[in-house]
C-alpha positions as CSV (number, residue, x, y, z in Angstrom):
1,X,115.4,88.7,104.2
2,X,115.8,92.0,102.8
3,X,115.4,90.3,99.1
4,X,112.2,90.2,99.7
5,X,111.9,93.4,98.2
6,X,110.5,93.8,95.0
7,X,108.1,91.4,94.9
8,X,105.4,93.8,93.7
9,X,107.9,95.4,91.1
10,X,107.1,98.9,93.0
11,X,108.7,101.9,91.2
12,X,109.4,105.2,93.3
13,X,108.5,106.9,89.8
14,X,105.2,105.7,88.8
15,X,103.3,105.0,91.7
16,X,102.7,107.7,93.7
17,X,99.2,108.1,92.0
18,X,98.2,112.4,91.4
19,X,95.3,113.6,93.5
20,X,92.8,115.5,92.7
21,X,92.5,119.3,93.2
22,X,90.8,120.0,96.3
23,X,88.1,122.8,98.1
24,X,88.9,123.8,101.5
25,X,86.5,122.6,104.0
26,X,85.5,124.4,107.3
27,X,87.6,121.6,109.2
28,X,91.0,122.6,107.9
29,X,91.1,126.3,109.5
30,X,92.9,126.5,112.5
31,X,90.7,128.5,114.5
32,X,93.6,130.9,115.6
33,X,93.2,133.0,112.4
34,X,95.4,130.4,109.9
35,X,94.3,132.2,107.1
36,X,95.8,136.0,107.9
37,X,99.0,134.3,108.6
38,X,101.8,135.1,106.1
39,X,104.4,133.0,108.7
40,X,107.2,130.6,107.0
41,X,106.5,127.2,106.1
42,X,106.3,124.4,109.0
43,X,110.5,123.2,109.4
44,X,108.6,119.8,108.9
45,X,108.9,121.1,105.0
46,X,112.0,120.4,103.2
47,X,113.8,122.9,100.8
48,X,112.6,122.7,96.7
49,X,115.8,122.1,96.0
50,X,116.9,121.8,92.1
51,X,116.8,119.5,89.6
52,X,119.2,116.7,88.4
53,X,120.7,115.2,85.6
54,X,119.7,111.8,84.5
55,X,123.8,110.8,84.5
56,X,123.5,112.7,87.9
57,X,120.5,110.9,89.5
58,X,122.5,107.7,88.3
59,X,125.4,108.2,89.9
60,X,123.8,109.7,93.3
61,X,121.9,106.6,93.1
62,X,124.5,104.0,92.9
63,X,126.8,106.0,95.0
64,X,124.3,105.1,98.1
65,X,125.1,101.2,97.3
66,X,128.6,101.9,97.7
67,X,128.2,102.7,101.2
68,X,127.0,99.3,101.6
69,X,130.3,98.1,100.5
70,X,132.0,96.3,103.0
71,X,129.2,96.4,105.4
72,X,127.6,93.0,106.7
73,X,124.9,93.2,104.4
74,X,124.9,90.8,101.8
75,X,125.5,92.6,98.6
76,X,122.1,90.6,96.9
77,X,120.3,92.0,99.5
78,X,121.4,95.9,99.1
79,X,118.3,96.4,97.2
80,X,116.3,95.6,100.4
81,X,117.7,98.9,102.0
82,X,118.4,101.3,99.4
83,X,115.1,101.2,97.3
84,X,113.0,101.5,100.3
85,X,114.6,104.6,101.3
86,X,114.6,106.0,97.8
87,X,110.7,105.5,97.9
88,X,110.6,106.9,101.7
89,X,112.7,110.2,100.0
90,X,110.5,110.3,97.9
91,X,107.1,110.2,99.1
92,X,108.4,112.5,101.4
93,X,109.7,115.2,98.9
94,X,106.1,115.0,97.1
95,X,104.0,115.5,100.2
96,X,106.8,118.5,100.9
97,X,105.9,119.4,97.5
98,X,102.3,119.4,97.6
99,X,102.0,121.0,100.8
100,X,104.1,124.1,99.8
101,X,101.7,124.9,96.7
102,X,99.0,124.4,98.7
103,X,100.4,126.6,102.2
104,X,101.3,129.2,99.1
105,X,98.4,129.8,97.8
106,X,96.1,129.4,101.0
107,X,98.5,130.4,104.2
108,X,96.8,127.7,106.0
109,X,98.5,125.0,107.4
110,X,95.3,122.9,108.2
111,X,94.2,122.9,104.1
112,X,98.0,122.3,102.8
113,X,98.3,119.5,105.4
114,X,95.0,117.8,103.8
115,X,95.8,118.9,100.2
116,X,99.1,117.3,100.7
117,X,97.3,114.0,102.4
118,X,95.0,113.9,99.3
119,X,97.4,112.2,97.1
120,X,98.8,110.2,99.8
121,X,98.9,110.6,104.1
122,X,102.3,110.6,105.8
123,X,100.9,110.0,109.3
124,X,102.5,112.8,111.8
125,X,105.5,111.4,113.0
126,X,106.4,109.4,109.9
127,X,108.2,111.6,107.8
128,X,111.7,111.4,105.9
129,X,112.8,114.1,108.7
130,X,111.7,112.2,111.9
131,X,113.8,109.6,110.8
132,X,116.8,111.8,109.6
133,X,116.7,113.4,113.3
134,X,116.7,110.1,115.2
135,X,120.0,110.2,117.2
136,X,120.0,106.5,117.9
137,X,117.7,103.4,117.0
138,X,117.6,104.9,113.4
139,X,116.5,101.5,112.0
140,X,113.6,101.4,114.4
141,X,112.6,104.8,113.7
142,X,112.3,104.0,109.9
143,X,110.5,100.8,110.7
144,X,108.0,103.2,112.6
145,X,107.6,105.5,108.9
146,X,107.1,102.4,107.2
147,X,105.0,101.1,109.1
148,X,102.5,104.1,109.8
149,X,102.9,104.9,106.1
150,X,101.7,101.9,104.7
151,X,99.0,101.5,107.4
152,X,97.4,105.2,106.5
153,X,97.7,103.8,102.8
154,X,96.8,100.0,102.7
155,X,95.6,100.7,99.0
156,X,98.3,102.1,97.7
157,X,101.4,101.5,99.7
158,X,101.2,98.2,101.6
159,X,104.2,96.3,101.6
160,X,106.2,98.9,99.4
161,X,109.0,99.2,102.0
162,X,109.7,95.5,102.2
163,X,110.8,93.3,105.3
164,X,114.7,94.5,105.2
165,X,116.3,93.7,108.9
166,X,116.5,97.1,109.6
167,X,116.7,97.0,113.6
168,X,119.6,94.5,112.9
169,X,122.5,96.4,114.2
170,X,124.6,93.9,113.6
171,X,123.8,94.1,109.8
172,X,122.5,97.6,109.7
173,X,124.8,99.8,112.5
174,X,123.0,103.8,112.9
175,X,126.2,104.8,111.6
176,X,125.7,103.3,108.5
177,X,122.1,104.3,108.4
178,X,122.6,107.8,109.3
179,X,124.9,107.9,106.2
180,X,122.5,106.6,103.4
181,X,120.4,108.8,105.0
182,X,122.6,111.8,104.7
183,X,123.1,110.5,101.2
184,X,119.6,110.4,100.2
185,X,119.5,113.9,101.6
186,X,121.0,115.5,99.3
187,X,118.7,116.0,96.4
188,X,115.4,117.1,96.7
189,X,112.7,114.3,95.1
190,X,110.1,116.1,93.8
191,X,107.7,115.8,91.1
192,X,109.1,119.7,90.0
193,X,112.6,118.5,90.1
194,X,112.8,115.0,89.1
195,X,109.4,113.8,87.0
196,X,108.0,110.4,87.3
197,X,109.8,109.1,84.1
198,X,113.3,110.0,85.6
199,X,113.0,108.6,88.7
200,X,111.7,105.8,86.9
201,X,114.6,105.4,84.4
202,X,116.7,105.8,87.9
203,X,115.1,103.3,89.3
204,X,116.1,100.8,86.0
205,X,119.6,101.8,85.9
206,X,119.8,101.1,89.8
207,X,118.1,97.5,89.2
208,X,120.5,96.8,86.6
209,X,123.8,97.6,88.9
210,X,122.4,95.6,91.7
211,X,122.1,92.9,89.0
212,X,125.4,93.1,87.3
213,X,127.5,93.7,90.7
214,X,126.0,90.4,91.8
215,X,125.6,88.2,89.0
216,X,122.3,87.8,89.4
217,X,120.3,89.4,86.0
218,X,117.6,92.4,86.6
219,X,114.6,89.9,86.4
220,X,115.6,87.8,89.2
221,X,116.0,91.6,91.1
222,X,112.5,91.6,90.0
223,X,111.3,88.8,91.3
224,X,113.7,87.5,94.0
């Protein structure tokens, strides 16, 4: 069940990994003239948004369990949908992030696409977006990202998102996915805006409330 999350102990914060800074290559010119164009970024690119508060983050955080309240999923198992997103936000935001430096400084969509992949890929297709525009079968659309995401990273990433039911309607209607979605929408998740250790203390505090709203103590959210 969506439990199952956890097991490796992931943290949204700390394991993304930095890349290293990279040289264009001949490959990542689009042949059309990338590099004279001084066009917007790609509407695949989110907004950089602004930071938040710690008490902020905390709150926004636990806010998206509340919408789980009432729902059909078992509180013990709200971990199972809400982390997974916050790490698909996440990577997200930072590829967002890194490809908007890069486009910046280069106007080239082909080199910010593969500075952006350097620290991690987001396959085409498998971004927070995609899923955020799916009119219908959102749980199977962000079984899709998780999937593809964690198949373009088996180093790094595999098994991150868990095994949550997430084509369960029953469970897990679009409705209520389209508004943790929403939810998670809100703030922009970048390295800029919210550093590692702040997501990470986030990511804590979130444990915790998942612990203390269910009896259960924050190890056996560890480990359970």
């Amino acid at each position: 069940g969506a439990g199952s999350y956890g097991d490796r102990g992931a943290d949204p914060g700390a394991c993304l990994g930095s890349r290293k800074p990279r040289e264009p290559e001949p490959g990542d010119r689009n042949r059309a003239g990338a590099q004279d164009r001084q066009g917007p970024l790609p509407l695949m690119v989110g907004s950089k948004g602004s930071t938040i508060s710690q008490q902020g983050m905390e709150a926004w955080l636990w806010e998206a369990a509340n919408i789980l309240r009432g729902s059909a999923v078992d509180r013990t198992d709200w971990k199972g949908y809400i982390l997974p997103l916050l790490f698909f936000k996440r990577l997200s935001d930072v590829w967002d992030e890194d490809y908007r430096e890069a486009f910046e400084d280069s106007r080239d969509e082909g080199y910010a696409t593969a500075t952006a992949n350097d620290r991690f890929t987001i396959p085409e297709g498998a971004h927070w977006k995609h899923a955020r525009h799916a009119s219908r079968d959102v749980g199977r659309a962000l079984m899709h990202a998780y999937k593809a995401i964690e198949a373009a990273n088996p180093q790094r990433l595999q098994g991150v998102f868990g095994n949550a039911a997430w084509t369960d309607k029953a469970q897990m209607p679009d409705e209520t996915l389209k508004n943790l979605i929403e939810h998670f929408s809100k703030h922009t998740l970048s390295l800029v805006n919210v550093p590692e250790d702040e997501l990470g203390n986030g990511y804590e505090y979130l444990i915790k409330q998942f612990a203390d709203d269910s009896g259960h103590t924050a190890q056996e959210f560890y480990t359970n």
